[in-house]
C-alpha positions in Angstrom: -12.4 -0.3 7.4 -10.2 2.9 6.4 -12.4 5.9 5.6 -10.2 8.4 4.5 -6.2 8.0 4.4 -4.8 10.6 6.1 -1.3 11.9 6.1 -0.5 11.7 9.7 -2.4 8.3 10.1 0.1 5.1 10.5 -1.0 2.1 8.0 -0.3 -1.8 8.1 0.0 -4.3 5.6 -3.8 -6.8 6.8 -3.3 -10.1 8.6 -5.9 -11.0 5.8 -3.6 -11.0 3.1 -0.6 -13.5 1.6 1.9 -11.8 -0.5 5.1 -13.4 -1.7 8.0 -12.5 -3.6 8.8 -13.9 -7.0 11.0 -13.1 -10.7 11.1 -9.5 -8.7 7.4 -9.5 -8.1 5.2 -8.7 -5.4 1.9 -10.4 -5.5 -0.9 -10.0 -2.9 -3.6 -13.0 -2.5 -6.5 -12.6 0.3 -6.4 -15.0 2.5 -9.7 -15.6 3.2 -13.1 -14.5 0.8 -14.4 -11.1 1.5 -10.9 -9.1 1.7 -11.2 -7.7 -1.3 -14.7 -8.4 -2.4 -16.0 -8.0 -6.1 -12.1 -7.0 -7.1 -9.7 -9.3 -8.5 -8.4 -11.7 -6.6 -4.6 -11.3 -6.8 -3.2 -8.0 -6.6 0.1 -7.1 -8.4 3.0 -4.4 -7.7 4.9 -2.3 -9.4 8.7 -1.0 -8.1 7.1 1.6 -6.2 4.2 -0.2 -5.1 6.6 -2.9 -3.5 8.6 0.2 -1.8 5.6 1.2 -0.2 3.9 -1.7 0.5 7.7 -2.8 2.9 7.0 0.6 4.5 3.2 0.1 5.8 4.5 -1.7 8.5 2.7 0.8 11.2 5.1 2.5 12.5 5.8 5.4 10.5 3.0 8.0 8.8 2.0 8.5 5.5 4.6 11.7 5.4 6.7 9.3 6.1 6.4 6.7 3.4 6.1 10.0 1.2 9.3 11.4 2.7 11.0 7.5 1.5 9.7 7.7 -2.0 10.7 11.2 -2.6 14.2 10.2 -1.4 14.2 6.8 -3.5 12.7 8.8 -6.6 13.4 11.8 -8.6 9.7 13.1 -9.1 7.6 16.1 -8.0 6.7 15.9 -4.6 3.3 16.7 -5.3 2.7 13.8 -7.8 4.5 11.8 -5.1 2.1 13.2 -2.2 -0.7 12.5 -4.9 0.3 8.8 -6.0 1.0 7.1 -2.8 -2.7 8.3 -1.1 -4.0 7.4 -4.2 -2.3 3.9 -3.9 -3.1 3.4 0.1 -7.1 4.7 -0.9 -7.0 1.2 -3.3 -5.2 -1.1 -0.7 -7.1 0.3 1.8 -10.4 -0.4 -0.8 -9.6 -3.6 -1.3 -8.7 -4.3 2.5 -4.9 -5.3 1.8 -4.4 -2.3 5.0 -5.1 -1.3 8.1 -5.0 1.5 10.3 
């Protein structure tokens, strides 16, 4: 289980985990009891939840997948920096990542 998300560490979406694409939406399901226990069950993302969720493929950092969504976005790079640890801490909560 992910700790701490930090910024040089390289994150993938779990083997646990279904998610599918449909209307535009991303939806995640556990595949098996226990992935994301005593949360809700299905897991839901926004536009750039689904841009960073297609990045956590393991290959590239977390400066990395910030450096995407600054260049996909017009917002502060701080809020960026702050929003997408603070959406990798919940996937990584509900065990939707690894590292």
């Amino acid at each position: 289980m992910i700790r701490e998300i930090k910024h040089n560490g390289k994150y993938r979406r779990s083997e646990d985990v279904v998610f599918k694409e449909a209307a535009g939406e991303v939806i995640i399901v556990p595949a098996h009891r226990g992935v994301s226990a005593g949360e809700d069950v299905l897991f839901s993302l926004t536009d750039s939840g689904k841009l960073i969720w297609s990045l956590l493929d393991g290959t590239r950092t977390v400066e990395q997948v910030i450096d995407q969504v600054l260049a996909h976005y017009e917002a502060p790079q701080d809020d960026v920096k702050h929003d997408v640890v603070a959406f990798l801490e919940e996937l990584a909560v509900r065990g939707l990542i690894t590292g």
